[in-house]
LUMVORO-939386 format. One record per residue (C-alpha): residue in one letter; x, y, z. Coordinates in steps of 0.25 Angstrom, whole numbers, plus 2048, in hexadecimal, padded with zeros to 3 digits. Layout:
<pts>
tifi east north up
A X Y Z
...
</pts>
This chain:
<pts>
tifi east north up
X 800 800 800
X 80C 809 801
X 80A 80C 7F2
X 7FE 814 7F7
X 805 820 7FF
X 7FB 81E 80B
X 801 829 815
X 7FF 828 825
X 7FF 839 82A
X 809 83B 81F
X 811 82D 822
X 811 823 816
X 80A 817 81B
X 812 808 816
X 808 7FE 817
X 802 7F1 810
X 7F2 7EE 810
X 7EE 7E0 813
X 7E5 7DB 80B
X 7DA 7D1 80C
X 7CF 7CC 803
X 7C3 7C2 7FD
X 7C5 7BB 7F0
X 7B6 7BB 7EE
X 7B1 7C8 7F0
X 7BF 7D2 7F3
X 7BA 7D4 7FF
X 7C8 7DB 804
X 7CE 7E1 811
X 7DC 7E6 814
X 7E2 7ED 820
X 7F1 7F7 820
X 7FE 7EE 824
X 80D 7F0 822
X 812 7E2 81F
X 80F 7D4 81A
X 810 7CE 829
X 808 7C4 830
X 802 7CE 838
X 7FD 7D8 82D
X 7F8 7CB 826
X 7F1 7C8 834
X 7EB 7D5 836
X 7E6 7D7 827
X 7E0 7C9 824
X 7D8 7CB 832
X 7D3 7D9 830
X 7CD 7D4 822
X 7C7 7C8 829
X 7C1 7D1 834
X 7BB 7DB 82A
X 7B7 7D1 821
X 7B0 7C9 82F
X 7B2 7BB 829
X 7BD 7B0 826
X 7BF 7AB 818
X 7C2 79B 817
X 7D2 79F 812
X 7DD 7AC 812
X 7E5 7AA 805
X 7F3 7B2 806
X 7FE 7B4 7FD
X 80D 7B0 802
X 811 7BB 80A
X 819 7BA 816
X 80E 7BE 820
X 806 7B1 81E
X 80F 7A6 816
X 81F 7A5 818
X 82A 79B 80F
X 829 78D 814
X 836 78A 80F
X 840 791 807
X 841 784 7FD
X 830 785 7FA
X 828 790 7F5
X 81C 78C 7FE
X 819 795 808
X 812 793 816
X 808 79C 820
X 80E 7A2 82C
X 80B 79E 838
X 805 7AC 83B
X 7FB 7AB 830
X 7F8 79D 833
X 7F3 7A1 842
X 7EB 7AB 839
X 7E5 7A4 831
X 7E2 798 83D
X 7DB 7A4 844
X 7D1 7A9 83A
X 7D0 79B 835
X 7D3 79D 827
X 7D9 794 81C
X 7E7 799 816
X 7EB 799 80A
X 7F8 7A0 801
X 7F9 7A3 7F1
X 806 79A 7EB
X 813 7A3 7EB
X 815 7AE 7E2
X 804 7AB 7DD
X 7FF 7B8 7E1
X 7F3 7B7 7D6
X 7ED 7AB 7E0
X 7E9 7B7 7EA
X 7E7 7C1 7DC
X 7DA 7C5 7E4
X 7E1 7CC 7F0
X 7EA 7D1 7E6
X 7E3 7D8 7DE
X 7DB 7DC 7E9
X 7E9 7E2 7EF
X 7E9 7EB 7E2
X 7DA 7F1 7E4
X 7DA 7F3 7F3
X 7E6 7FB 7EF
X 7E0 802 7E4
X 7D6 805 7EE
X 7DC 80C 7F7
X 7E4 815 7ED
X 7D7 819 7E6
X 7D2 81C 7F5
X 7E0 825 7F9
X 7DD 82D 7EB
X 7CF 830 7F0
X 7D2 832 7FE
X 7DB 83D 7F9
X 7E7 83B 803
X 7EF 82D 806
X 7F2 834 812
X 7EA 82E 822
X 7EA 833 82E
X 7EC 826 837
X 7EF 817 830
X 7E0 815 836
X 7DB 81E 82C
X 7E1 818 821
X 7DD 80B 824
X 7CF 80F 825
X 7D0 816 817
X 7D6 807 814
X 7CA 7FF 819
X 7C1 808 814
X 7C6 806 806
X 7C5 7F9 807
X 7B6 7F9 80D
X 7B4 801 800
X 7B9 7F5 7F8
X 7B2 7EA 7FE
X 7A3 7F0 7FE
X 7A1 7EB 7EF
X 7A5 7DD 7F2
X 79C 7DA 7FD
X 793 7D1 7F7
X 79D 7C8 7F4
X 7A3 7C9 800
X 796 7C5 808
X 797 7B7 800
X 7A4 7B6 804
X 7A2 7B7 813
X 798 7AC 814
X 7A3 7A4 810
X 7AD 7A6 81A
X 7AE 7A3 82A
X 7AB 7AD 837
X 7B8 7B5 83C
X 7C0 7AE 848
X 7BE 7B6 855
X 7C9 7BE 855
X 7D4 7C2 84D
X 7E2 7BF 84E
X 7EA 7C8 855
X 7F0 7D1 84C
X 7FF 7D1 853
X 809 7C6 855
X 80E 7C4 863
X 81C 7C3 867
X 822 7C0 876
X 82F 7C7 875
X 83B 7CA 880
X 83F 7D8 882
X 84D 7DB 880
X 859 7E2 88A
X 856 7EF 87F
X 846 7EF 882
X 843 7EB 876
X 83A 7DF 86F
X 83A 7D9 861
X 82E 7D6 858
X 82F 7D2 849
X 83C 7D8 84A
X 83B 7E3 84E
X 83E 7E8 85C
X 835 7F1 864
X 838 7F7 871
X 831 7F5 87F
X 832 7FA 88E
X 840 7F8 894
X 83A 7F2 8A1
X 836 7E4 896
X 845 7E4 893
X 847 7D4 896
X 837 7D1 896
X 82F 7CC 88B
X 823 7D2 884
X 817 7CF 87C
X 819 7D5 86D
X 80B 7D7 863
X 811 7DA 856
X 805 7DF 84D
X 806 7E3 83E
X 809 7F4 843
X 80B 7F1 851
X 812 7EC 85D
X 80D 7EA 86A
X 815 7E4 877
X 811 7DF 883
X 817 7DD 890
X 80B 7D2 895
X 7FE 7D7 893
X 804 7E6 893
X 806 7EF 886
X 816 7F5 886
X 818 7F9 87A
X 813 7FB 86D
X 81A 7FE 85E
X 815 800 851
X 81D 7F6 84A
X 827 7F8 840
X 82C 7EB 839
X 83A 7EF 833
X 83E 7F5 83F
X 84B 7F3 848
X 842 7F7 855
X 839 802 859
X 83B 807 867
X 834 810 870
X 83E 817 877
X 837 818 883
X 838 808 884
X 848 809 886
X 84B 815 88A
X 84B 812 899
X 855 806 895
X 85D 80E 88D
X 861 819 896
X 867 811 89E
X 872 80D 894
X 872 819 88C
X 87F 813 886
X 877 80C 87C
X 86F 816 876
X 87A 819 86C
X 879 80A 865
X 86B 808 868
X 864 802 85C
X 856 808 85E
X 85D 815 862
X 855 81F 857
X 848 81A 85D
X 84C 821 86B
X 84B 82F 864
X 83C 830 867
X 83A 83D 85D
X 845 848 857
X 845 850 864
X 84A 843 86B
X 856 842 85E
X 858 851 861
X 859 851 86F
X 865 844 86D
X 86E 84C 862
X 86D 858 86C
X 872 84F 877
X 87E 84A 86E
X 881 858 86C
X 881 85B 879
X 887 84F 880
X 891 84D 874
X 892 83F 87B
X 888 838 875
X 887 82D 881
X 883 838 889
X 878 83D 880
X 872 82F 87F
X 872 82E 88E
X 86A 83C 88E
X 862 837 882
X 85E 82C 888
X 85D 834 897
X 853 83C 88E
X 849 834 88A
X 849 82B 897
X 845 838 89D
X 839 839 891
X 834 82C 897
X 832 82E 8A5
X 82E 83E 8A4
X 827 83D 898
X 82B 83F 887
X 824 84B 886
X 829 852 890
X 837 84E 88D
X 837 852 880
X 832 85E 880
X 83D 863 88B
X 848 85E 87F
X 840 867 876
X 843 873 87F
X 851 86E 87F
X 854 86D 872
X 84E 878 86E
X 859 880 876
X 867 87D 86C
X 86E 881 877
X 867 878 882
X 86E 86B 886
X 865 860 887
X 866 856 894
X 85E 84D 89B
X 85D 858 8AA
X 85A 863 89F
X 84E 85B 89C
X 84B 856 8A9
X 848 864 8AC
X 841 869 8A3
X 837 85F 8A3
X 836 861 8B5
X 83C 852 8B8
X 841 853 8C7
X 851 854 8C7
X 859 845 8C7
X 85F 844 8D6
X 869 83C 8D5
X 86B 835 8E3
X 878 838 8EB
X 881 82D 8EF
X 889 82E 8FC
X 895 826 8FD
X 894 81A 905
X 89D 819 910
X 8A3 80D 911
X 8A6 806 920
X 8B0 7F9 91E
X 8AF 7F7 92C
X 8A2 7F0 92A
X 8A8 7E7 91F
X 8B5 7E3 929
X 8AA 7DF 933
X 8A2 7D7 928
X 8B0 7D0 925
X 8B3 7CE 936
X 8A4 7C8 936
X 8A8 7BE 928
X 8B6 7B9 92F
X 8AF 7B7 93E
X 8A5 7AE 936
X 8AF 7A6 92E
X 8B8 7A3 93A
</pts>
């Protein structure tokens, strides 16, 4: 759908349709995804099942990786994933897959791919703008396309239902769940990709629900944390997740892989070059760096940052963690003070009289 130019407030919006339909009457559905994957498979066959209200006696699907995988590297026979079998199983629907490289066996969903297509250009022209406020916007724009499409084939459609069977109970959830240890750097890894999570989980393990857009974890019944998801990427990390670890070894700041994600916005990458300029010792402006946005953390973001704004806003102005301390009212740090202890070895040669009266 790319082709398209389908804009989000201005953002260009990359994504694929998944597309469902009857061979008798075109009935047709489809719902916005960004991959081929089991899950967006999952998520679209069950929406048109749910629009639609019944279950047909079979779901024919070409080869692609989110239902079928290489048997072996030998054969060109190709068999359902496990994922899609426990679809299928739960819908209670037969399977079954066009021969490799025969896309004319599903010629009916293919040409069907072209019109919906079509559709929905002819609908951008009219609309006068390919531009939507919110992606729920643009999907409503989507489904009502389609409603549009399928009011002529309702007739047919009717003879169709009679012969299929009732829905299950419930869907499938639409998520994969995942029981993953947290590592030492408060992260987790899902498809790949890690995602960052409370320090205090470092060495504990978590519930993970990997959806098509989205990742949701769980420490028990109890929501932590939640990403949208970004198949491709190295990590995503919330800086407030690691910052309270990090401080306490500043050192590894410098080589620290996600370390442009712990710039939460320009001020923050503002407020850092300004402390390398200032510090010239750059292992004392990661520790102030660091200093800072622990101090965003536990007095507020906000209020933080609008105290660097008044700083940098002075060339002049040295930035440091007691100057913001101040201008944002926290209470001044009272470091405790140590007396020397005083140390009596009279006690220790009574100890030693005591020890060599109770050996003899």
């Amino acid at each position: 759908m790319n082709s398209l130019q389908v804009t989000i407030n201005g953002e260009g919006l990359r994504h694929l349709l998944c597309h469902s339909t009857l061979t008798y009457s075109n009935w047709e559905w489809a719902v916005r995804c960004y991959s081929e994957s089991s899950l967006s498979l999952r998520e679209g066959l069950q929406s048109a099942l749910w629009q639609l209200g019944k279950v047909p006696h079979f779901v024919q699907i070409d080869n692609s990786s989110s239902a079928t995988h290489q048997i072996k590297r030998t054969k060109s026979k190709r068999g359902f994933n496990q994922n899609f079998v426990n679809l299928i199983e739960h819908l209670g629907v037969k399977a079954r897959t066009t021969n490799i490289s025969c896309p004319n066996e599903n010629g009916d969903i293919e040409s069907q791919n072209g019109h919906l297509k079509n559709r929905i250009d002819q609908a951008l022209r009219l609309r006068g703008s390919r531009d939507f406020e919110s992606l729920e916007a643009y999907d409503a724009f989507v489904e009502k396309v389609l409603e549009k499409a399928n009011l002529p084939r309702q007739k047919a459609l009717e003879e169709e239902l009679t012969h299929m069977h009732e829905l299950p109970p419930c869907q499938a959830p639409e998520y994969e769940e995942q029981i993953v240890h947290v590592s030492r750097n408060s992260t987790i890894r899902a498809k790949k990709v890690a995602y960052s999570v409370p320090s205090r989980l470092i060495g504990h393990k978590v519930r993970v629900h990997v959806y098509e857009t989205k990742v949701i974890i769980f420490e028990e019944r109890e929501k932590v944390a939640e990403f949208d998801r970004k198949p491709g990427v190295g990590g995503v990390i919330n800086w407030q997740h690691v910052i309270s670890s990090l401080v306490r070894k500043p050192g590894a700041f410098q080589g620290y892989k996600y370390r442009e994600q712990l710039f939460p916005g320009v001020l923050w990458r503002k407020t850092y070059e300004r402390l390398c300029e200032c510090k010239k010792d750059a292992s004392k402006a990661d520790r102030e760096y660091l200093r800072l946005l622990k101090l965003a953390l536990d007095e507020g973001q906000e209020k933080t940052e609008e105290a660097l704004q008044e700083v940098l806003a002075d060339k002049e102005a040295k930035i440091s963690l007691e100057t913001i301390r101040e201008k944002i009212g926290c209470a001044p740090i009272d470091l405790p003070i140590l007396e020397e202890p005083k140390v009596d070895l009279k006690e220790y040669d009574k100890l030693l009289e005591e020890e060599v009266r109770h050996v003899s």
